[in-house]
C-alpha positions in Angstrom: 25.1 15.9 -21.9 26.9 15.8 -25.5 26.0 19.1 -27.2 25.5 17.6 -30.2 22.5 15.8 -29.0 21.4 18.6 -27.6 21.7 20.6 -30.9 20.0 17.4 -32.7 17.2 17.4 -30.3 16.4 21.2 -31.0 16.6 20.5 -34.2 14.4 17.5 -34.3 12.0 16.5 -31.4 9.4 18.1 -33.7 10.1 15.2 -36.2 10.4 12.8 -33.7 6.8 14.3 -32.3 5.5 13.8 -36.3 7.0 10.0 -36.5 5.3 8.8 -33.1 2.2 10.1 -33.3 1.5 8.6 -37.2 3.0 5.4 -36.2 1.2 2.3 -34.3 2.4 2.0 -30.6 4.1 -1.6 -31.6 6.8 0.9 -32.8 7.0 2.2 -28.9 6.6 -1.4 -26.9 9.6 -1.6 -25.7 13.1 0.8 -24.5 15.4 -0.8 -27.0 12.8 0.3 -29.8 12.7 4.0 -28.0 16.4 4.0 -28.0 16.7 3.1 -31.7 14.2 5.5 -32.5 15.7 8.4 -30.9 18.9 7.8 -32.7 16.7 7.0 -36.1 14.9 10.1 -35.7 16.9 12.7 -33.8 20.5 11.9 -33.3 21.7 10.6 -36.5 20.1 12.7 -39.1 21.5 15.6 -37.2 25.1 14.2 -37.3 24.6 13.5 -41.1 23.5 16.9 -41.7 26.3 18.8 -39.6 29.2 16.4 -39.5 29.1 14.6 -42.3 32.4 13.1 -41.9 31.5 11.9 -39.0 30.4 8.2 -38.5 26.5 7.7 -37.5 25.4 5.8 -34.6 24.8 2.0 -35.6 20.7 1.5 -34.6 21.2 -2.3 -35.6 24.1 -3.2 -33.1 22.7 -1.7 -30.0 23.8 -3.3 -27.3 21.5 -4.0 -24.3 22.5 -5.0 -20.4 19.9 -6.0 -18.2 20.8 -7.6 -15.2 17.7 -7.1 -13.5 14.6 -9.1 -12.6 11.2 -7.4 -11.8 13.1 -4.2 -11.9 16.4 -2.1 -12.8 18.6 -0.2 -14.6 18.4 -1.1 -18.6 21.9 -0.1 -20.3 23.0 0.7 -23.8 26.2 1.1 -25.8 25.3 2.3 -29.3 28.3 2.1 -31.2 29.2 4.2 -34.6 28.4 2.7 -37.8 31.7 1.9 -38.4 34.1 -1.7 -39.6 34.8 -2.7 -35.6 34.0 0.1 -33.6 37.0 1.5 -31.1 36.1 1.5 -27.8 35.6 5.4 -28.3 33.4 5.0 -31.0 30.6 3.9 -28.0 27.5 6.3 -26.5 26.2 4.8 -23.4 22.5 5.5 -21.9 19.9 4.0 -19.6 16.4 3.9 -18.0 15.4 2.5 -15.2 12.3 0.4 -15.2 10.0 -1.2 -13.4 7.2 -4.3 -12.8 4.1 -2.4 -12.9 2.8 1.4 -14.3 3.1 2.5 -11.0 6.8 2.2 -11.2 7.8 1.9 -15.1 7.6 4.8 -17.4 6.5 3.0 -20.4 4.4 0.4 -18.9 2.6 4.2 -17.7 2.2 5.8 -21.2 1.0 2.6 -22.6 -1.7 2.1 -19.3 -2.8 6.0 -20.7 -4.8 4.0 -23.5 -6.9 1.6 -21.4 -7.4 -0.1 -25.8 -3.8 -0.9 -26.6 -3.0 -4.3 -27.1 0.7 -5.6 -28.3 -1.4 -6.8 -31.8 -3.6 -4.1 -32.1 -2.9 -1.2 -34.6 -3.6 1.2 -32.6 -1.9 5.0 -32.4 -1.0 6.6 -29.4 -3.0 9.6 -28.3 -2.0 13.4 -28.2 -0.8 12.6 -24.5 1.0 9.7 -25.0 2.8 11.3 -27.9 4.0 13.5 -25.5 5.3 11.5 -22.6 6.9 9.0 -25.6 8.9 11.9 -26.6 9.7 13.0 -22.8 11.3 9.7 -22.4 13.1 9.8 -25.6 14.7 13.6 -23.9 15.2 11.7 -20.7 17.0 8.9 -22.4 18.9 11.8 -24.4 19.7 13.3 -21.4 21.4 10.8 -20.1 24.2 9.8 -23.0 27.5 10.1 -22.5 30.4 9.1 -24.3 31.9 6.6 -21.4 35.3 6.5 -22.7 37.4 9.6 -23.3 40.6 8.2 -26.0 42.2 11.8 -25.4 42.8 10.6 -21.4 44.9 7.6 -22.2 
């Protein structure tokens, strides 16, 4: 894990808690939206905080790979908010998902509220809250910085 998101994540899953739970579950319907809400909420207002010469991540120019069907791995480069982002300048994460909420997290939380509807304004419940922000840790959990610039 990058210590910095772990140090962001102390210092905000509260806030990330706060912004789910007030917000309708349109804002939680898909992983790319988690993803850019993690970063939104946790990751880069820690970074402006305690680095701020450091770049931010760049919520608008995620990247996303998909190359599966009914299921697979879902992958993400988030670059820094930067003019043409080095190849350094990239965090890379990924869930794996599935067909049915048997076998997809999200399709799971969302089944947890037998009313939601993609058009309805409806806010997720205490427990959904909860498992949102699990998956956000999960997705944390697994960034990683996949090129190292010092190596070459």
């Amino acid at each position: 894990m990058i210590k910095e998101f772990v140090a962001a994540w102390d210092a905000n899953k509260e806030k990330l808690s706060e912004y789910i739970a007030s917000h309708t579950q349109e804002e939680c319907a898909d992983y790319e939206r988690i993803v850019k809400m993690l970063f939104e909420q946790v990751i880069n207002p820690w970074f402006e905080e305690n680095k701020p010469d450091d770049y931010v991540f760049d919520i608008e120019n995620i990247h996303e790979i998909d190359d599966g069907e009914y299921q697979g791995t879902l992958l993400y480069m988030i670059p820094m908010k930067t003019y043409q982002p080095s190849y350094w300048q990239y965090v890379a994460t990924y869930v794996y998902y599935g067909s049915c909420s048997c076998c997809d997290t999200l399709q799971a939380i969302h089944a947890m509220n037998w009313n939601y509807d993609d058009d309805d304004e409806n806010f997720p419940n205490k427990d959904q809250v909860k498992e949102y922000v699990d998956l956000c840790l999960e997705i944390l959990q697994h960034c990683k910085y996949p090129f190292n610039y010092e190596e070459d």
